[in-house]
C-alpha positions as CSV (number, residue, x, y, z in Angstrom):
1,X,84.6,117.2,78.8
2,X,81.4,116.8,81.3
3,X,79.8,120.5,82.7
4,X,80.1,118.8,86.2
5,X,82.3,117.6,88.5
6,X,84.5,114.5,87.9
7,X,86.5,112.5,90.8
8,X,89.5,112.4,89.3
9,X,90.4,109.4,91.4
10,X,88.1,108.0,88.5
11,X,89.3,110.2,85.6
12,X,93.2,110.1,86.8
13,X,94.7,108.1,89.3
14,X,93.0,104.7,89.4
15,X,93.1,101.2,87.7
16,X,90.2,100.0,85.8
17,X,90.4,96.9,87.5
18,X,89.7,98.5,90.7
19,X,86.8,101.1,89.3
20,X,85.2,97.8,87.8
21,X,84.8,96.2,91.7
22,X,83.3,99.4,92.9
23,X,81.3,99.8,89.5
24,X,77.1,99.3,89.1
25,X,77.9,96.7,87.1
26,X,79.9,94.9,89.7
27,X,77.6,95.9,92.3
28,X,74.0,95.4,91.0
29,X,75.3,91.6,89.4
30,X,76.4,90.4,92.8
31,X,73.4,91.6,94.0
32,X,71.5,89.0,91.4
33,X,74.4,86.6,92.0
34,X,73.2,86.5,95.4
35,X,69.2,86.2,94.6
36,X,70.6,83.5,92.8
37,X,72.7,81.6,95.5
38,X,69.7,82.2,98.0
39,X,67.4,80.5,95.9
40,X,69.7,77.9,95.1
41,X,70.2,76.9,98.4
42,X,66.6,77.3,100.0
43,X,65.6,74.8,97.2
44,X,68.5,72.9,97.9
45,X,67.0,73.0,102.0
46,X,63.2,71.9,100.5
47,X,61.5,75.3,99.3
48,X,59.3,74.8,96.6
49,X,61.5,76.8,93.7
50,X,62.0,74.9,90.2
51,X,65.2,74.4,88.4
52,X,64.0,77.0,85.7
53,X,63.4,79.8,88.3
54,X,66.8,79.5,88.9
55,X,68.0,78.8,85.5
56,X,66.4,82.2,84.4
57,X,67.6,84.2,86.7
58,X,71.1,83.2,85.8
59,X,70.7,84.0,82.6
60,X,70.1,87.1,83.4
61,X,72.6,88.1,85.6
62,X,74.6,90.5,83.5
63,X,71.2,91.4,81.7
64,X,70.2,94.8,83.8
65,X,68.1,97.6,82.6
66,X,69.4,100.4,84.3
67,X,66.6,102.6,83.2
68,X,64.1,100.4,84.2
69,X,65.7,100.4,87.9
70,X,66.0,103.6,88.0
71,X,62.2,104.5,87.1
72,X,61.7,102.1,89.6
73,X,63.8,103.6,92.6
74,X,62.3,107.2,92.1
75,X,59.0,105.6,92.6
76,X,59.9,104.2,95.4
77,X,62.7,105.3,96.7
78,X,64.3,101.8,97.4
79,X,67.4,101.0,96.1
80,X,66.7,97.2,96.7
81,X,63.2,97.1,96.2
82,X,64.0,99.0,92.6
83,X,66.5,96.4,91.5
84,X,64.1,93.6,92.9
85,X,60.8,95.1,90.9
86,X,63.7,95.1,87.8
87,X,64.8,91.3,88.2
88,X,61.4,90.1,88.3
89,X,60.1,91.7,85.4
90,X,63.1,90.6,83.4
91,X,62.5,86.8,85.0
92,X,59.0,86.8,85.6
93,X,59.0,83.1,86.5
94,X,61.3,83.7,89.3
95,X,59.3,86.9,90.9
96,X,57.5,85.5,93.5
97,X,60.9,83.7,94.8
98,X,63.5,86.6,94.4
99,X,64.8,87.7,97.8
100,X,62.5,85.2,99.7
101,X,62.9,85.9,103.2
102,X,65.7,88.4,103.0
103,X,66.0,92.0,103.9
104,X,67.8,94.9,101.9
105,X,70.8,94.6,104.0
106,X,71.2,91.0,102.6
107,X,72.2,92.3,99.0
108,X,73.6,95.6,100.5
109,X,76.4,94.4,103.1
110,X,77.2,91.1,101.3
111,X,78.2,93.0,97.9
112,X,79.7,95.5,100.2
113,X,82.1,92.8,101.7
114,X,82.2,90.9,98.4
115,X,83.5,94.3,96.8
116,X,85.9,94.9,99.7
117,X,87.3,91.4,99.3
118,X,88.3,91.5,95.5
119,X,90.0,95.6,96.2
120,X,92.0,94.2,98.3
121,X,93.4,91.1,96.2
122,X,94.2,94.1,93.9
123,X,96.2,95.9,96.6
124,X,97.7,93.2,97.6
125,X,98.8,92.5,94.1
126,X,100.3,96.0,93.2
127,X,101.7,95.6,97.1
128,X,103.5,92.8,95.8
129,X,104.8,94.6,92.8
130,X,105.9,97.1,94.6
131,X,108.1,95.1,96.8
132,X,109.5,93.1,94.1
133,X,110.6,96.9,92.7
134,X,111.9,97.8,95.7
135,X,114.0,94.1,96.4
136,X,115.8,94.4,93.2
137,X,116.5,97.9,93.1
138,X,117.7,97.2,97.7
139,X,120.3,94.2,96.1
140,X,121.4,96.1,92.9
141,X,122.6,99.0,95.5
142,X,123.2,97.4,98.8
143,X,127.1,98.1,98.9
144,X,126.7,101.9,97.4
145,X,127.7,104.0,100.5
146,X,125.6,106.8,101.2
147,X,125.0,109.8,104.0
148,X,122.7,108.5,106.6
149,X,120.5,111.5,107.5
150,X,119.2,111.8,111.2
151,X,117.3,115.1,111.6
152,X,117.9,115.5,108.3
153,X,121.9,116.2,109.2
154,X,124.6,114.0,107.9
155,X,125.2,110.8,110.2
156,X,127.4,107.9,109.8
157,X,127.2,105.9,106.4
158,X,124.7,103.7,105.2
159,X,124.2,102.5,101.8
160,X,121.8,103.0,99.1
161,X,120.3,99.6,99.1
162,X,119.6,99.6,103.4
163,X,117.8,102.7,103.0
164,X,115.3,101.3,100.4
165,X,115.2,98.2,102.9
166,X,113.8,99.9,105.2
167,X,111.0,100.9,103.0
168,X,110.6,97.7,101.7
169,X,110.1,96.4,105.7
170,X,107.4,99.0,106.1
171,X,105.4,97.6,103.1
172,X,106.1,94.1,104.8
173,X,104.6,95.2,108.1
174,X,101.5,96.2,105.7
175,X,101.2,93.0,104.1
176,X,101.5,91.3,107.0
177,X,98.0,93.6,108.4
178,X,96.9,93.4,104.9
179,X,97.0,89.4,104.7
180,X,95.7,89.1,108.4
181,X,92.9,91.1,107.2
182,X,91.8,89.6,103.8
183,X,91.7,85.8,106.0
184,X,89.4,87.1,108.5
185,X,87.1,88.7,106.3
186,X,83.8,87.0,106.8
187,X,80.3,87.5,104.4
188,X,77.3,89.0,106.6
189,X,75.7,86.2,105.5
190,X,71.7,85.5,105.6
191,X,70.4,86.9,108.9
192,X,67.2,88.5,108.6
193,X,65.9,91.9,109.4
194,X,67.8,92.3,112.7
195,X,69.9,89.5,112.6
196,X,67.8,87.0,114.5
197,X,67.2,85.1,110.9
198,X,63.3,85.3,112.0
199,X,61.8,85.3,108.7
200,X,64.1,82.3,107.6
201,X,62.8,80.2,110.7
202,X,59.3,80.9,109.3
203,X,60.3,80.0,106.2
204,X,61.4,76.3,107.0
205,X,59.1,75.9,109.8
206,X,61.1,76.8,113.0
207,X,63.9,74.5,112.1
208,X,67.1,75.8,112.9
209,X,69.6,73.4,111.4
210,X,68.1,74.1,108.1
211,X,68.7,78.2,108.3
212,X,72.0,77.3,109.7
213,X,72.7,75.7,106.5
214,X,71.1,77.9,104.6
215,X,73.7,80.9,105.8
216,X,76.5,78.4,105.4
217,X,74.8,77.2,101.9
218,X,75.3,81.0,100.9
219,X,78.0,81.8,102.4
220,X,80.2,79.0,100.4
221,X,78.4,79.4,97.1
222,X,79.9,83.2,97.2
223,X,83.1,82.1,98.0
224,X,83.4,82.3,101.2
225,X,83.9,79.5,104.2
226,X,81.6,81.1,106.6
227,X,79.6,84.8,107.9
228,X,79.6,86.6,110.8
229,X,78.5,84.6,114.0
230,X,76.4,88.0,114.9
231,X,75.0,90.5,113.2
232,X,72.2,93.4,113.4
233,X,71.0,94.6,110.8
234,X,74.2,94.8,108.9
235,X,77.6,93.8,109.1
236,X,79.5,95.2,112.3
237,X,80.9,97.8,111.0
238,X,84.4,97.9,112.8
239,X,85.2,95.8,109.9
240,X,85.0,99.0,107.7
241,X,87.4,100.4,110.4
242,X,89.2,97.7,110.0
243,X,89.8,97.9,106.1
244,X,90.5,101.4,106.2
245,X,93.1,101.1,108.8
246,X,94.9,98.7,106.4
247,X,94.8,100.9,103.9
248,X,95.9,104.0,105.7
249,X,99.0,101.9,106.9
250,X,100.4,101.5,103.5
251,X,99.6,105.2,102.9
252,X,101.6,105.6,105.6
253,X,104.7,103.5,104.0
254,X,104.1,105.3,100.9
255,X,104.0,108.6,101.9
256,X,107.1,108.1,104.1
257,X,109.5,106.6,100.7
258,X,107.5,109.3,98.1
259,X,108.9,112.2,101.3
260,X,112.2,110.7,101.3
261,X,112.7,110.4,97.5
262,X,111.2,114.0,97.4
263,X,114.5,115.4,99.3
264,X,116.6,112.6,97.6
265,X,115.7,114.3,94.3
266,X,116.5,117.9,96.0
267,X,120.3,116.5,97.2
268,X,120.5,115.2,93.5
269,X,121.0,111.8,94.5
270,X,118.6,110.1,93.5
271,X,115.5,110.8,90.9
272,X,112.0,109.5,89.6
273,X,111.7,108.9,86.4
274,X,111.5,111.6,84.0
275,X,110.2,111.7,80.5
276,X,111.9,112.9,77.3
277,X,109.3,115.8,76.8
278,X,108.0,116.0,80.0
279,X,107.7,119.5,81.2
280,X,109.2,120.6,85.0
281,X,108.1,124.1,85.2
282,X,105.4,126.1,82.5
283,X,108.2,129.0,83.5
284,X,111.3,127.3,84.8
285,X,112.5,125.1,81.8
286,X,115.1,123.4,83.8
287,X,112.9,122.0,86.5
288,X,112.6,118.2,86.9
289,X,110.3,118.6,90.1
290,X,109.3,115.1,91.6
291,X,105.6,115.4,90.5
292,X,104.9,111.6,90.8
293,X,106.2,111.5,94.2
294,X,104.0,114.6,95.2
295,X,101.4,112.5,94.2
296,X,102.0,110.2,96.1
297,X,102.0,112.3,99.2
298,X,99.6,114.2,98.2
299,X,96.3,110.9,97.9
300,X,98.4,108.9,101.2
301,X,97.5,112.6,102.9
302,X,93.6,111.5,101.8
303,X,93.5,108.1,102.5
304,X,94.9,108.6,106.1
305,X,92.2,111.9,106.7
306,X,89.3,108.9,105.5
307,X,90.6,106.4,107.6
308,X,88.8,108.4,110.2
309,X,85.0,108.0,108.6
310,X,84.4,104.6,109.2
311,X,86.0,104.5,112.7
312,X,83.4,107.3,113.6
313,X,80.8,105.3,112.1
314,X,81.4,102.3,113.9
315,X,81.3,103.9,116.7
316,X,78.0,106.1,116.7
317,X,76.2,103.1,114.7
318,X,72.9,102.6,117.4
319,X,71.6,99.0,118.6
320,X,70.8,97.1,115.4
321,X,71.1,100.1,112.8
322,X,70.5,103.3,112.1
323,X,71.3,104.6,108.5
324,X,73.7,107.3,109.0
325,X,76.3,104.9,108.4
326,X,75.1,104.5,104.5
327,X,75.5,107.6,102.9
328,X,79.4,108.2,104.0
329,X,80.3,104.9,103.3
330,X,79.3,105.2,99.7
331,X,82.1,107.6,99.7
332,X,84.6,107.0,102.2
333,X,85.2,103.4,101.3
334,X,85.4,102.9,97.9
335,X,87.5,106.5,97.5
336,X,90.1,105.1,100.3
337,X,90.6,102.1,97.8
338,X,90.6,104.4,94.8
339,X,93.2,106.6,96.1
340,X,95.5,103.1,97.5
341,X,95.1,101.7,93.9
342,X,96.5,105.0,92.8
343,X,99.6,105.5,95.1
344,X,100.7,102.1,94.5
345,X,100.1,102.7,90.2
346,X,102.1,105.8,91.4
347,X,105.1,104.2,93.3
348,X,105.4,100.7,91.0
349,X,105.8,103.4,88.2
350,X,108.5,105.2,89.8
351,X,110.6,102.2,91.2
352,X,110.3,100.8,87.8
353,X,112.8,103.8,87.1
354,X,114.5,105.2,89.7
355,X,117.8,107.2,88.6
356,X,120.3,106.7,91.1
357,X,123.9,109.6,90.9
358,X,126.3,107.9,92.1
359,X,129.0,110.7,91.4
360,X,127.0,112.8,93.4
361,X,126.1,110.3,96.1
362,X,129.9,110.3,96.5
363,X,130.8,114.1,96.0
364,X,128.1,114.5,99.2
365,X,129.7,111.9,101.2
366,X,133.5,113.3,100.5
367,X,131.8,117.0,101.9
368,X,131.2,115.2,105.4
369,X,133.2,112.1,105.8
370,X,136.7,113.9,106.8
371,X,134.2,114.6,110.0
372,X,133.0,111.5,110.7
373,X,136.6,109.7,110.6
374,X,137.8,112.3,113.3
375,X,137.9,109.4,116.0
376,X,139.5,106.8,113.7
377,X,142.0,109.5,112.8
378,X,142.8,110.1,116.4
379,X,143.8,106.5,117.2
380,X,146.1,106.0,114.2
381,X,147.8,109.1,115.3
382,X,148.3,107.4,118.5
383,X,149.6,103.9,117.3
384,X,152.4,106.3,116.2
385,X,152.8,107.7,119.3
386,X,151.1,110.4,119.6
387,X,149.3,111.9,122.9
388,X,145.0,111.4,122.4
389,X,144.4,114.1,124.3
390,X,146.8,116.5,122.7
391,X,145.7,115.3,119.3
392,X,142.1,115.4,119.8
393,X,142.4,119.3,120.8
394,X,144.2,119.4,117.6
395,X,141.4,117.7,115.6
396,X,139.0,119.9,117.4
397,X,140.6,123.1,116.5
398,X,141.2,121.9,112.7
399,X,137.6,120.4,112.4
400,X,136.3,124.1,113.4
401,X,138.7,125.8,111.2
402,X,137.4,123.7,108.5
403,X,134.1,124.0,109.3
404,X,134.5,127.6,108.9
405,X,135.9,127.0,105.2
406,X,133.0,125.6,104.6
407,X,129.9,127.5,105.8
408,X,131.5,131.2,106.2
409,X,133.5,131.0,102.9
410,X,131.4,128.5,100.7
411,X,134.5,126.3,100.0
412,X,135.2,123.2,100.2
413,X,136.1,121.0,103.7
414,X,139.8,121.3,104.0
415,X,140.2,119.1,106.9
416,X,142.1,116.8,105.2
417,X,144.8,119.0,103.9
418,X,145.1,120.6,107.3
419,X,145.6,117.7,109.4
420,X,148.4,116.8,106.6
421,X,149.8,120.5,107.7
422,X,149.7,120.1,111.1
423,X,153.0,119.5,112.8
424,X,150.8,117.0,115.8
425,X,150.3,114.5,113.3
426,X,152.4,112.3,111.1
427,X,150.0,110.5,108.2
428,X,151.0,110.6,104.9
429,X,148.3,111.5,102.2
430,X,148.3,107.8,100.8
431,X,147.5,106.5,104.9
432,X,144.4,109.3,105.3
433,X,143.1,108.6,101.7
434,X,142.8,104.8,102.8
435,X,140.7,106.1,105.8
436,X,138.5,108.3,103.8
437,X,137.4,104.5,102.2
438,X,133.8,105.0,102.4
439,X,133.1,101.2,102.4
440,X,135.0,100.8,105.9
441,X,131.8,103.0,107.4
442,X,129.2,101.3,106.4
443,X,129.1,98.4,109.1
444,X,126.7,95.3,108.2
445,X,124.8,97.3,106.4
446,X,125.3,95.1,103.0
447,X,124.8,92.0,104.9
448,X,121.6,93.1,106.7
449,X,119.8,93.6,103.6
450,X,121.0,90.5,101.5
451,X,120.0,88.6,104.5
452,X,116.5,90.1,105.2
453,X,115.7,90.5,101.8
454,X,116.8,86.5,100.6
455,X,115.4,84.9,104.0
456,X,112.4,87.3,105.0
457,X,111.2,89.3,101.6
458,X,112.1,86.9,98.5
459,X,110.5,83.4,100.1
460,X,106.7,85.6,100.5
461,X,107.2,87.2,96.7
462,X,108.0,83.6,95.8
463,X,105.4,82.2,97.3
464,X,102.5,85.1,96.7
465,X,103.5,87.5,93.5
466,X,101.5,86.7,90.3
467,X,102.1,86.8,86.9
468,X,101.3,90.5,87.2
469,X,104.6,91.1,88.2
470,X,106.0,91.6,84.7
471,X,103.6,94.4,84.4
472,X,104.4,97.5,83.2
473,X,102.8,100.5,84.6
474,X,102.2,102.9,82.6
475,X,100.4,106.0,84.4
476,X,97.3,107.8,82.5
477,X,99.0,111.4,83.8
């Protein structure tokens, strides 16, 4: 155990996939990957830099001495300048060619984007997952009736399977931002010190085609089809906005399902998963509280709060530059992805093995559906004849009395057995047990979700989801 402080999005919650993309090692190799691809192409455009410059540097990629950088960086308290100093005394051929013409924020923002890039291909993989979780478990459930809830008071039927339906169409509505987002996404590039890609004109002599190709050169051998058209100093950075918008929109999604699965699990309707010896309560033995879920809630609650940094960022950033925007995002961004990685660990987890009761799912539904049928019961009575005005103050007067069974006395809702008592109408119990059918309530509700989910949901999972798909999750706590 460490005497200091640990982010336990680090210790905890997140993948090590997505802690390797926001990693040194990740960061301070693209930042030599880059050396590399700049040298590359300025020899490619005429600069005098040999074939074994390049070749050594490449070599040396994954070979960094941390120590040595870091010696270097309290010196001279440059990040860049440290690693720089550190690659050219592991390559000493290359030295007087590594970062020719660039400035810090060439290294700096590309990574930045680079890193930003490949965490979301891993949200957009667990997303994925996730909705693949959610489709199956929608289809295996889309006829099981269920209490809708508006203001959390029983309304007319739905089923099991719509309800998850809508969650899954909030996660499409986020894949839809999120692949919108990941197409758009452009490298900074090779601008120069403020953009005007001065020092690269001075480099090849004032001609512009050649630093034009250079920055598309660059730009493609770091996988990417082109950079920004404009830039300051850095990247603008509403694309940091941008990002963590995204993510806050599936934190949204998530904490939305993990809230309604929360009060599912209270009703005793539906449940995560729980363990064979996991613990509920250190005091209440019998407690199976929805801990996962709360989790859930708990890092969307985060990543929402964050979205707010870079949007405050962007938006004091002055002229060109100014450095204030540095510090938080070393933070803000790479937390916000952290905590997304973990909530959809969390909910690709729990949909792996949700626990549906359909006994009680059914018990809840008999409580409240003599209610809801009121109307249908009123217009049976009067195919046989009876008076709808006379038999709806019957059914009002019966509907309170039974109400009053219910919440005054704590017993169960009697309406059916008074209606059967009550000289206004003439149903047998075989015709009002065929009306309290909960199937007959629950509209198109089936139909909607076998037809959204085949035509809208399984064509993109098709088309998208991975071989990751077969993954099981299994969470560290």
């Amino acid at each position: 155990m460490s005497k200091f402080y640990e982010n336990p999005l680090i210790t905890r919650y997140s993948s090590n996939e997505m802690k390797h993309i926001f990693s040194s090692d990740f960061k301070f190799q693209t930042w030599r990957k880059l050396w590399v691809a700049l040298a590359e192409a300025e020899k490619e455009l005429g600069l005098n830099i040999t074939d074994k410059q390049i070749q050594d540097m490449k070599n040396n990629i994954e070979n960094i001495d941390f120590d040595l950088a870091k010696q270097y960086e309290k010196e001279l308290r440059h990040d860049v300048m440290a690693h720089i100093r550190t690659f050219g005394d592991q390559v000493p051929s290359a030295k007087p060619i590594i970062h020719l013409g660039a400035t810090s924020a060439f290294v700096g923002d590309n990574t930045d984007i680079i890193q930003y890039y490949e965490a979301l291909l891993q949200v957009k993989n667990l997303l994925l997952i996730l909705i693949k979780n959610l489709s199956d478990f929608a289809l295996k459930y889309k006829d099981l009736p269920t209490l809708g809830l508006t203001h959390y008071q029983a309304a007319q039927l739905t089923t099991v399977g719509k309800r998850a339906g809508l969650w899954i169409q909030d996660l499409m509505i986020d894949l839809d931002d999120l692949n919108y987002l990941i197409s758009t996404i452009k490298l900074r590039g090779v601008k120069g010190t403020t953009g005007t890609q001065a020092s690269f004109m001075d480099l090849f002599e004032n001609d512009s085609n050649k630093v034009e190709m250079l920055d598309q050169k660059v730009s493609e051998k770091m996988g990417f089809k082109e950079s920004f058209d404009l830039t300051g100093q850095t990247y603008p950075r509403k694309l940091d906005s941008r990002i963590l918008n995204c993510l806050s929109g599936i934190a949204q999604s998530l904490s939305k399902f993990s809230n309604d699965l929360r009060l599912l699990q209270h009703m005793k309707e539906i449940e995560e998963p729980f363990e064979k010896s996991q613990v509920g309560s250190s005091a209440m033995a019998y407690k199976r509280n929805p801990m996962r879920a709360e989790r859930i809630s708990s890092l969307s609650r985060f990543i929402i709060a964050n979205s707010i940094n870079p949007a405050l960022t962007a938006s004091t950033q002055w002229f060109e530059r100014t450095l204030d925007d540095s510090a938080n995002k070393r933070i803000s961004i790479p937390e916000a992805f952290l905590a997304t990685d973990a909530i959809l660990l969390i909910a690709i987890n729990v949909t792996q093995g949700l626990v549906v009761y359909e006994k009680t799912i059914e018990k809840h539904i008999i409580e409240e559906l003599p209610f809801m049928i009121t109307e249908n019961i009123i217009m049976e009575g009067v195919k046989k004849g009876g008076d709808r005005q006379e038999l709806h103050e019957e059914i009002r007067k019966l509907s309170q009395e039974a109400g009053k069974n219910v919440k005054e006395r704590g017993k169960e809702n009697n309406l059916i057995e008074l209606i059967l008592q009550s000289d206004s109408f003439d149903f047998t119990k075989e015709e009002l047990n065929k009306l309290l059918d909960a199937s007959l309530y629950i509209g198109r509700a089936p139909e909607q979700i076998e037809n959204y989910i085949n035509n809208k949901v399984l064509p993109v999972l098709n088309n998208e989801l991975t071989e990751e798909s077969n993954k099981k999750i299994e969470l560290k706590v």
